[in-house]
C-alpha positions in Angstrom: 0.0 0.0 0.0 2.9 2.2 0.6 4.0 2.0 -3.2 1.2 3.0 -4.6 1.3 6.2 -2.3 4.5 6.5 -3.7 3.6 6.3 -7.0 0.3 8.5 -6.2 1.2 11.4 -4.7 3.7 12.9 -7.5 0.6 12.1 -10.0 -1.4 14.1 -7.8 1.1 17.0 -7.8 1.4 17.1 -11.4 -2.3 17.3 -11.9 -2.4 20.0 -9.7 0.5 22.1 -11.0 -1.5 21.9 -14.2 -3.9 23.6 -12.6 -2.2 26.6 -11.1 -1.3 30.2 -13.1 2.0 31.3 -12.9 0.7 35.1 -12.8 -2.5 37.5 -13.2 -4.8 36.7 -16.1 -5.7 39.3 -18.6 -9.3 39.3 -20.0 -9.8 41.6 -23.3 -13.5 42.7 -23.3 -15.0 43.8 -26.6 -17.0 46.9 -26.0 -20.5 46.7 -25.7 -23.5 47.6 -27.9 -26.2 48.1 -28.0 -29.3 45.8 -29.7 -31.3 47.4 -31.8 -35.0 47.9 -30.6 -37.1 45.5 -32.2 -39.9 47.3 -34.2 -42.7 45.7 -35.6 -42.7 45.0 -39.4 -46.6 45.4 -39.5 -48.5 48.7 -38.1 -50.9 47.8 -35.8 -54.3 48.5 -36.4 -55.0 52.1 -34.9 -51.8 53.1 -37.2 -53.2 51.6 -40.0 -56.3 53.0 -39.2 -55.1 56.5 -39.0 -52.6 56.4 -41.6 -55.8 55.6 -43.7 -57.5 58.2 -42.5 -54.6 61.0 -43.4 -55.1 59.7 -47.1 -58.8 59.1 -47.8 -59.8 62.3 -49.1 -63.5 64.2 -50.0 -61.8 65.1 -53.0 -61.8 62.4 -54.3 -65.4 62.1 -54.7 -67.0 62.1 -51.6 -68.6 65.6 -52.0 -70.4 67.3 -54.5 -68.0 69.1 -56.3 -70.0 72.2 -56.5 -69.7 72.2 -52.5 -66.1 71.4 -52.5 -65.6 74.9 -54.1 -67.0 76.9 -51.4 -65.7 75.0 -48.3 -62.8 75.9 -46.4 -59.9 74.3 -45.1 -61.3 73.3 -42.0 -64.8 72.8 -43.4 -63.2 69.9 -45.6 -61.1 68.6 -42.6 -64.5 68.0 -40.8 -66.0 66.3 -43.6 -63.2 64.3 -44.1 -62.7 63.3 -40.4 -67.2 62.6 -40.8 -66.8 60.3 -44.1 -64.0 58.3 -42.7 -65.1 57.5 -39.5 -69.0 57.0 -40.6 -67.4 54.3 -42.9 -64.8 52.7 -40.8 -66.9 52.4 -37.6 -70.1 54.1 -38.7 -73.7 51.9 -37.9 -76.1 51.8 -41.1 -78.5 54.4 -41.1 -77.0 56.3 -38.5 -75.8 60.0 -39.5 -72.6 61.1 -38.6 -72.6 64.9 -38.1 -70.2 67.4 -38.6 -70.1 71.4 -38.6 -67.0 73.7 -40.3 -66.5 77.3 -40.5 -69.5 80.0 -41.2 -72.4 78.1 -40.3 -71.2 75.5 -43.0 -72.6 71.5 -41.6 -72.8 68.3 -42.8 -74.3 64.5 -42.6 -72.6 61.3 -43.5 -74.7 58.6 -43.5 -73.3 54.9 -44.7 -75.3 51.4 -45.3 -74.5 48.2 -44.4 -71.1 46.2 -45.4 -71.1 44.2 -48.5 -68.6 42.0 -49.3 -67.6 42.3 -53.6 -64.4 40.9 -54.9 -62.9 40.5 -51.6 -63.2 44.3 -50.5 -65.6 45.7 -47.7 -67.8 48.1 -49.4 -70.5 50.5 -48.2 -73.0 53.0 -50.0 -72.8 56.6 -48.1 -74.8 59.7 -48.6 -72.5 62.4 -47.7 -75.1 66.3 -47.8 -73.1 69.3 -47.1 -75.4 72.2 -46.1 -73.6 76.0 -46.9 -74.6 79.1 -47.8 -78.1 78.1 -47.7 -77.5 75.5 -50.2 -78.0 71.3 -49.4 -75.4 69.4 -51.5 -75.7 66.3 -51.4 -73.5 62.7 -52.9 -74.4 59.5 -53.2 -72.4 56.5 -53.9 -70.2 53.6 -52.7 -67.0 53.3 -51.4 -64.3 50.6 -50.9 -61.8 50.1 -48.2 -58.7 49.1 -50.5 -55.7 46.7 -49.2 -53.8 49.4 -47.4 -57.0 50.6 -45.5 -57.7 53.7 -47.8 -61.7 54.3 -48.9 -62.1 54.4 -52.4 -65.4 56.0 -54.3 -66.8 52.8 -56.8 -67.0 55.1 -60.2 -70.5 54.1 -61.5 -71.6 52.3 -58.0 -74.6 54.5 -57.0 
């Protein structure tokens, strides 16, 4: 038993003198960074929602041209804010109401959804009431792909 004490305890040594540092270790650290934020690759809804609302405009047939002439800035802002939203979110037969500059008001009132060629589509009667004169546009719009409501040329 005394051999293999012997022969044991300079193995052991060895193993530990492996094991040991002759001096300080140096570490290199790479500098940090930071990760970039992860932002989503889809809007959510309420910014698809009011990106769409920034680009559906009356102008584009919502109004009676012959009011569009003699509305203002804001009058037009109104409306546009009314058409949108009676469409997006508006109930059928229920009149969205808005009023602009100079005594100059408005109605949109929107129908049911309908379903055609994959789009959600709604007829709207959009009056404009200024200068003592009722204006008044009837048709059908389209919510297209990226949100945007579309007037249907010969729908209505």
């Amino acid at each position: 038993m005394n051999r293999i004490a012997l022969l044991a305890t300079p193995l052991l040594a060895l193993t530990l003198a492996a094991c040991s540092s002759t001096g300080p270790t140096q570490v290199a650290q790479a500098p940090m960074v930071a990760a970039p934020v992860a932002r989503p690759l889809v809007a959510t809804p309420a910014q698809a929602t009011q990106q769409a609302l920034l680009t559906t405009s009356i102008a584009n047939g919502f109004v009676d041209p012959a009011a569009l002439a003699v509305m203002t800035a804001k009058d037009s802002a109104e409306a546009n804010s009314a058409q949108f939203y009676a469409l997006q979110f508006g109930r059928p037969g229920a009149p969205r109401q808005w009023a602009g500059d100079k005594g100059t008001t408005g109605t949109v009132a929107v129908g049911p959804y309908v379903r055609v060629n994959n789009l959600d589509c709604r007829d709207f009667t959009h009056t404009v009431k200024t200068n003592g004169q009722d204006y008044v546009k009837k048709g059908t719009a389209c919510r297209e792909q990226n949100g945007n409501w579309a007037v249907v040329q010969g729908a209505a």
